[in-house]
N, C-alpha and C positions, 0 to 999 in steps of 0.2 A: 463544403467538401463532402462526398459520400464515399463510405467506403464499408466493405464486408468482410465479416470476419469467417475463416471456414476451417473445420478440423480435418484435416487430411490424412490417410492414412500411405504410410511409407513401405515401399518394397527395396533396399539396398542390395543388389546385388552387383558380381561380377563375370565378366566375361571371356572364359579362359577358349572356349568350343563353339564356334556362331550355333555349327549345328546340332549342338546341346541344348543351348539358350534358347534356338526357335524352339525345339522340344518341347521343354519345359513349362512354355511360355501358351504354347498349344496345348499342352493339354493340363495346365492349369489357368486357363484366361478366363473361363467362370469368377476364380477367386480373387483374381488380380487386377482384372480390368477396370475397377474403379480406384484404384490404388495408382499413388505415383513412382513410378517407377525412378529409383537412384543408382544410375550405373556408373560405377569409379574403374578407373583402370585407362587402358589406353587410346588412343583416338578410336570411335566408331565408324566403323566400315560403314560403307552407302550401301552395301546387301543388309545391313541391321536395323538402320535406320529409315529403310524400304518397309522393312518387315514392322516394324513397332510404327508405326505410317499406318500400314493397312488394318492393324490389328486395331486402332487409334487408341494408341496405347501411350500418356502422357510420360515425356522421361527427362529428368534433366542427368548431363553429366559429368561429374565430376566436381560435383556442390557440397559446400559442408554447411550442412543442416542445424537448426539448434536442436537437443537436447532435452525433449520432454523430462518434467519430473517424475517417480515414481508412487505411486497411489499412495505408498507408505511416505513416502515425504509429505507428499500433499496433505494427509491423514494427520501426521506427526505437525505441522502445520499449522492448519488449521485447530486442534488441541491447543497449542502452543498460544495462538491468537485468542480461545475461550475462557481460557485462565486467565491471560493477562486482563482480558477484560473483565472479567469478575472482580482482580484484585485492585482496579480502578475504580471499581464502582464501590467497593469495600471501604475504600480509601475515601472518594467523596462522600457517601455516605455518614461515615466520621465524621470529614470535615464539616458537612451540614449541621449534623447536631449539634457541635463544637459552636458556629456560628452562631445557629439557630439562638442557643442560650446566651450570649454575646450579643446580639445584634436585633432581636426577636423584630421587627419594621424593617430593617435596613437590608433583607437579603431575596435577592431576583433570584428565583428557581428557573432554567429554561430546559424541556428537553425538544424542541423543534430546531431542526436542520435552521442554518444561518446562511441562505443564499446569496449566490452573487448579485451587486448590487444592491441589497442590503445594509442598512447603517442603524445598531443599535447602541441608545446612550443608556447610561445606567449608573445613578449617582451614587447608588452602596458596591455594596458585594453582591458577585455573578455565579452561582454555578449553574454551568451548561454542562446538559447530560448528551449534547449531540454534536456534529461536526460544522469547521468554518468554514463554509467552500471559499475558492479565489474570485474574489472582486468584493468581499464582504469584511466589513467593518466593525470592529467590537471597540466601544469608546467606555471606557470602566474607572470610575472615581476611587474607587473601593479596590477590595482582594479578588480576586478569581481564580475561580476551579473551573477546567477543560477536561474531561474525561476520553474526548475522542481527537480526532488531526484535527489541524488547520494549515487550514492551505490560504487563509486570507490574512488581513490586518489585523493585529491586537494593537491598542492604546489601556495601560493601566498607569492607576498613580495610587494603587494600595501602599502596600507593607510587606502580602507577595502575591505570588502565582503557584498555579500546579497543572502543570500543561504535560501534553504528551511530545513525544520527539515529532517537531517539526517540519523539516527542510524547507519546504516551502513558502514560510510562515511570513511576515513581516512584524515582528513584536519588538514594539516599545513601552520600556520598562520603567515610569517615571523619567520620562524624555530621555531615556539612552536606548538604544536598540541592542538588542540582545541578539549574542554572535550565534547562529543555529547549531555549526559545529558542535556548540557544548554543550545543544541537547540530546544528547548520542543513546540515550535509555528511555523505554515507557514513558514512564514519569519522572518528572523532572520537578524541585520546589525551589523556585524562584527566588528571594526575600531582598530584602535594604535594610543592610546592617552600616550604620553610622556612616551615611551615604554610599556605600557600598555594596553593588550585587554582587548576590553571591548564591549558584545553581550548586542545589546536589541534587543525586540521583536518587531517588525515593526507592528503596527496597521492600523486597517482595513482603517482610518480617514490618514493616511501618504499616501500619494504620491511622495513625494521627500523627502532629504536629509536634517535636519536643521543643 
């Protein structure tokens, strides 16, 4: 499939005067003429639709558009998304060390993208500093740290996880699959307590494990 993507700029007006409208339309068609033109209101006259014809002036009417964001949401955003990823990376950071003196042989560092089609076995502990794409396989003996999505398979048979919120995900957790719904935050800490999982939500104030 090919397909393109294009930012368009938007004229919404309305039509109460034809012979207002060609006006306007004349002697602003410099600034508007690559613009699409959104006229709401009542059926168009074939004198209007004659006129935006010649002028070839693209219109649709009576369409409900979506809603671009505002640069300050986008802004606020984007912020939003820098922090949280710092205080991930804060968080595994921790957890490495914590490992690191625990485990010092038994722990895979990865920060390379996990592509589809991809199948990685790993018989300790995993932390991945980067994402799982879909059709990719992560087969984990040990604990794992995620610090970005997945959008692929997880298999672990640690003690736990610390993943970010999923949807897309497929994760099995010591041969139970774990319901995505109830990774609804950033980060999320997995564990198997006395056969029992059990997800909490990792707060902004956590940096390590209690």
């Amino acid at each position: 499939m090919k397909s393109n993507q294009y930012s368009v700029k938007v004229f919404e007006t309305t039509i109460e005067n034809e012979d207002e409208f060609m006006l306007f339309f004349n002697t602003n068609y410099m600034l508007f003429k690559d613009h699409l033109i959104l006229i709401n209101g009542s059926n168009l006259s074939q004198r209007i639709k004659k006129y935006l014809s010649s002028k070839s002036l693209k219109y649709l009417h009576n369409m409900e558009l979506p809603k671009g964001r505002s640069r300050k949401a986008i802004e606020e955003e984007i912020e939003l998304e820098r922090v949280q990823n710092a205080i991930s990376m804060e968080m595994a950071e921790a957890e490495l060390k914590k490992l690191s003196l625990q485990l010092e042989n038994n722990l895979t560092v990865l920060d390379n993208m996990i592509r589809s089609g991809q199948e990685i076995n790993i018989d300790g502990d995993l932390l991945l500093l980067n994402r799982v794409n879909s059709g990719a396989t992560l087969n984990i003996k040990g604990n794992l740290i995620i610090t970005n999505i997945i959008d692929g398979s997880i298999r672990c048979f640690g003690n736990f996880m610390m993943l970010r919120a999923s949807p897309k995900a497929n994760i099995i957790f010591n041969g139970v699959e774990v319901d995505n719904d109830l990774l609804k935050n950033k980060l999320n800490r997995v564990e198997l307590k006395k056969n029992e999982i059990i997800i909490t939500p990792v707060l902004k104030k956590e940096i390590s494990w209690a």
